[in-house]
N, C-alpha and C positions, 0 to 999 in steps of 0.2 A: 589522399583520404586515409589509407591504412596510417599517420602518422597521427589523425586526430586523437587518438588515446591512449598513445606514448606515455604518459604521464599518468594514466589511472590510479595507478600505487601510490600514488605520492596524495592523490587527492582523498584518499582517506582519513587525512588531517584535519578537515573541515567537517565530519561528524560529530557532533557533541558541541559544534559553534553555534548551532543553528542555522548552519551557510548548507550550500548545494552546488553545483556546477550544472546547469541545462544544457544539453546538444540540441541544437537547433534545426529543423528541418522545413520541409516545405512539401504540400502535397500538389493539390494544384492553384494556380491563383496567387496571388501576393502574399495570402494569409500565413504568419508563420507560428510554427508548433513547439513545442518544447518538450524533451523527455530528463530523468535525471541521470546522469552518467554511471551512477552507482548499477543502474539494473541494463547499461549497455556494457556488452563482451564484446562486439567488434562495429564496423561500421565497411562495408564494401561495395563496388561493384555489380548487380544483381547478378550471379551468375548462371549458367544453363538451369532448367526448371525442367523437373521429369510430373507432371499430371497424373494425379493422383482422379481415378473415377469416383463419381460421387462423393464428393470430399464438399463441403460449407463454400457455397458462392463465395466469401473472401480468401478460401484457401487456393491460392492461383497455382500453386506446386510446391514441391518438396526440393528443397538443394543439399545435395552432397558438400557439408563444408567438414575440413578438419577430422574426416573417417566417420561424421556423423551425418545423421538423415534430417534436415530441417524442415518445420512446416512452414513457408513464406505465405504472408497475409498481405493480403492491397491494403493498409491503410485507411484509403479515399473509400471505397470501399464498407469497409469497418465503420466508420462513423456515418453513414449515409450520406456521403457523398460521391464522385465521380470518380470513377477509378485513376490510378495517378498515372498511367498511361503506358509504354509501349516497357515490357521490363528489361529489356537489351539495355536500353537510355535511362536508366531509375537506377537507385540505390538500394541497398539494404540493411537495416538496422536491426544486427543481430541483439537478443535480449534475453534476459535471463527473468522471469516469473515464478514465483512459487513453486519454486526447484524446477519447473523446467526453461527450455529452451524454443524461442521462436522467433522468427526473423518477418521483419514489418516492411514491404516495401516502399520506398518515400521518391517524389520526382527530385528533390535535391538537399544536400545537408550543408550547414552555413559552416557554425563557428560551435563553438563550445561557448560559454559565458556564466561567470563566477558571481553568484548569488546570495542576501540572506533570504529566509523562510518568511521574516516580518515583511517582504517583497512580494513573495506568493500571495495570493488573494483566494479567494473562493470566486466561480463562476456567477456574474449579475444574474438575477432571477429574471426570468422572460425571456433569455436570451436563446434564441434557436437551437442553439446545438447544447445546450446545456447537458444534454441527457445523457454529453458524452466527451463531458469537461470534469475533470478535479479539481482544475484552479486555473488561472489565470495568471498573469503579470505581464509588466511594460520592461521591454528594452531597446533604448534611446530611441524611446517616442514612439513606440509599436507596440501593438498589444500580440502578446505571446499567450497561445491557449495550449492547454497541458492536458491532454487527453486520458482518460479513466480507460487505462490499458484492461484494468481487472474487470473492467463492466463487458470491453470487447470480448476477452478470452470466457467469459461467463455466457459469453452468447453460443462463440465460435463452435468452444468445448467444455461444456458445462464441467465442473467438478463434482463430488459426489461431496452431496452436501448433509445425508443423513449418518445420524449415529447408529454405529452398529447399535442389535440389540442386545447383548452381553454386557457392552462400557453404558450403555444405556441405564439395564436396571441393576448396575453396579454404581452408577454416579447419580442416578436420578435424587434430587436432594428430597430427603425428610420431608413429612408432612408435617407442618408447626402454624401456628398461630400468624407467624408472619414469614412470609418471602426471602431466600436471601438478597441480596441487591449488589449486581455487577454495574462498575462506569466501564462504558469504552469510548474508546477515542479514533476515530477515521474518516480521511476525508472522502473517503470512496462509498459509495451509495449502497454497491452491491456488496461493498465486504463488512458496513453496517448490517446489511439486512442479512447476512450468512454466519456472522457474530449472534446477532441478535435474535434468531429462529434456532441455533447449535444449542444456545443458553437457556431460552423458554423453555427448551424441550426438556431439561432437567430442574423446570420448577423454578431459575430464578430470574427474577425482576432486574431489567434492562433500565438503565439513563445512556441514551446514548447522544454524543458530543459529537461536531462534523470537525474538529482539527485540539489543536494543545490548548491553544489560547481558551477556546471555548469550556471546555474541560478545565484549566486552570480555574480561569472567572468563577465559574461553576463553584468549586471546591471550594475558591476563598469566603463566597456568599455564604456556604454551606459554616465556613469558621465565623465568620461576622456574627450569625443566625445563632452562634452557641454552640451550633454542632461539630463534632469531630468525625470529619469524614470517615478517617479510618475506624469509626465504630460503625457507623452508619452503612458502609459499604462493606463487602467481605474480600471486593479486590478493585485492582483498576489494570484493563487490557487497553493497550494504546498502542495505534500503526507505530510505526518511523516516520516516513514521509508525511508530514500533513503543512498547507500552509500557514502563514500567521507564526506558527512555531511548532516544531519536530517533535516527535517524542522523545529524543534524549534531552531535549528542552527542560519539556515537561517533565518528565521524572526527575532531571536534576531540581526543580525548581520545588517540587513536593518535598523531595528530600533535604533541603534547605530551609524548611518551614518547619518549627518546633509543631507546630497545631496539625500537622497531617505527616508527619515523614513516617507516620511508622506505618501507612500505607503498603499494600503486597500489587506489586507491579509485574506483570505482565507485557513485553514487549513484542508486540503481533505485527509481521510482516511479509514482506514478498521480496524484502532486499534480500540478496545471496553477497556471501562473501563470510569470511574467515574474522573479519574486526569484527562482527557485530558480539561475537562470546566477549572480547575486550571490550566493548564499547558497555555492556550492561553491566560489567563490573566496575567498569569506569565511573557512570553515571547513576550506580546504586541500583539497579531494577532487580528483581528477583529471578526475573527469569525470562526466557528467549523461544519463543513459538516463530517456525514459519510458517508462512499461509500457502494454504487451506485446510488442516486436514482436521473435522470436526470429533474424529476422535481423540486424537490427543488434546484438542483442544477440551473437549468435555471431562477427560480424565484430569487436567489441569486445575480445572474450575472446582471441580467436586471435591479434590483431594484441599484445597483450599478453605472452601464453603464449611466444610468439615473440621479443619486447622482454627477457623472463625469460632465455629459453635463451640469447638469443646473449651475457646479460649475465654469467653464470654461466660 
């Protein structure tokens, strides 16, 4: 197992293709799960767990790995289901979230498996566990469910999701006739609604899209219709990871279109790593936010909103 991700460096080549690689796992039961490799740092052994008091019924303990203190989470657990079982005999899927660090206990890990994004699905509606699904997909004839790591950790350990009030009544946008108006783009529910509540709170008007594709459509209808997006909107904040198609997709694809490319992109995320400053210059975006922190994201927005009006 520590050879599954020997190769991580090399798989940063498949950013900007719209491809992905999923580790594959299993909690309990046949069902198997999927995460993307980009936000796994290691994959081991569960090792010894020191019990943390009063810590969130999914935090089962904390491990010493690499001179650091981890918090490990059951998993099974996490999404309301059955805890994955004894952690002596379980695995742990070390990760990296919105700069931090936490390791996911799982009863076993398969394989790795090399993906496009036009592969990922969005979760059917109705579906039981939806509430804690991002997407979905088949691999050879099995359906593989991709769990909304950020809804977990939004439970485990909430982030602070309010604006100071300094960047508050420093960004809060003008009063005017009309609203500014921000697109975002994400497949994840809860970091919609953490987008979406950051941005109201300084007065601008939300369209918000659940992956690229959607967003794209969006946009092109908005050129059909006569309008140019990039007048109509003052920016567009779009995750990485979304199924259907990624944001480096999508921004490349805006920026290839005479009728929107002069669009102001925002690349909002929870991927960690060193490509992604390369990857926005690669792919044209303006600029690179990691998730969560509603300050800088509201100083972003403002300082923008503002770039808009006096351009107008």
């Amino acid at each position: 197992m520590a050879g599954v991700l020997d190769s991580v460096d090399q798989r940063t080549q498949l950013v900007g293709e719209n491809r992905l690689e999923l580790l594959l796992f299993r909690l309990t039961g046949p069902q198997i799960y999927g995460i993307n490799v980009f936000k796994v740092k290691e994959v081991l052994q569960c090792p010894a767990l020191t019990i943390l008091p009063k810590s969130h019924r999914v935090v089962i303990g904390v491990a010493h790995i690499r001179s650091g203190t981890i918090p490990i989470m059951d998993m099974g657990l996490a999404t309301g289901n059955p805890s994955v079982g004894d952690p002596k005999e379980c695995f742990v899927i070390i990760t990296e979230y919105n700069t931090a660090t936490q390791g996911f206990l799982v009863s076993g890990v398969e394989r790795i498996v090399n993906m496009n994004w036009e592969e990922i699905h969005p979760p059917p509606k109705g579906t039981g566990r939806e509430h804690y699904l991002t997407a979905v997909t088949e691999v050879e004839g099995k359906l593989v469910e991709i769990i909304d790591v950020e809804k977990i950790l939004a439970e485990v350990s909430p982030m602070e999701e309010s604006i100071s009030e300094d960047i508050l009544a420093s960004s809060r946008s003008e009063e005017s006739d009309e609203a500014p108006r921000v697109l975002i783009a994400d497949d994840s529910k809860i970091a919609r609604k953490q987008v979406t509540r950051c941005l109201e709170a300084l007065g601008v008007e939300v369209t918000a899209k659940n992956d690229g594709r959607e967003a794209l459509n969006h946009l092109r209808e908005m050129v059909e219709s006569g309008v140019n997006p990039a007048d109509y909107y003052a920016m567009m904040i779009s995750d990485i990871e979304m199924p259907e198609m990624d944001g480096y997709t999508l921004t490349t694809a805006v920026r290839n279109d005479p009728n929107m490319n002069k669009m102001h992109i925002i690349l909002h995320t929870s991927l960690s790593g060193v490509f992604n400053q390369s990857m926005v210059q690669k792919v044209g975006a303006n600029d690179f936010i990691a998730k969560f922190n509603p300050d800088v994201l509201a100083s972003k927005v403002a300082e923008q909103v503002k770039a808009a009006k006096n351009k107008a």
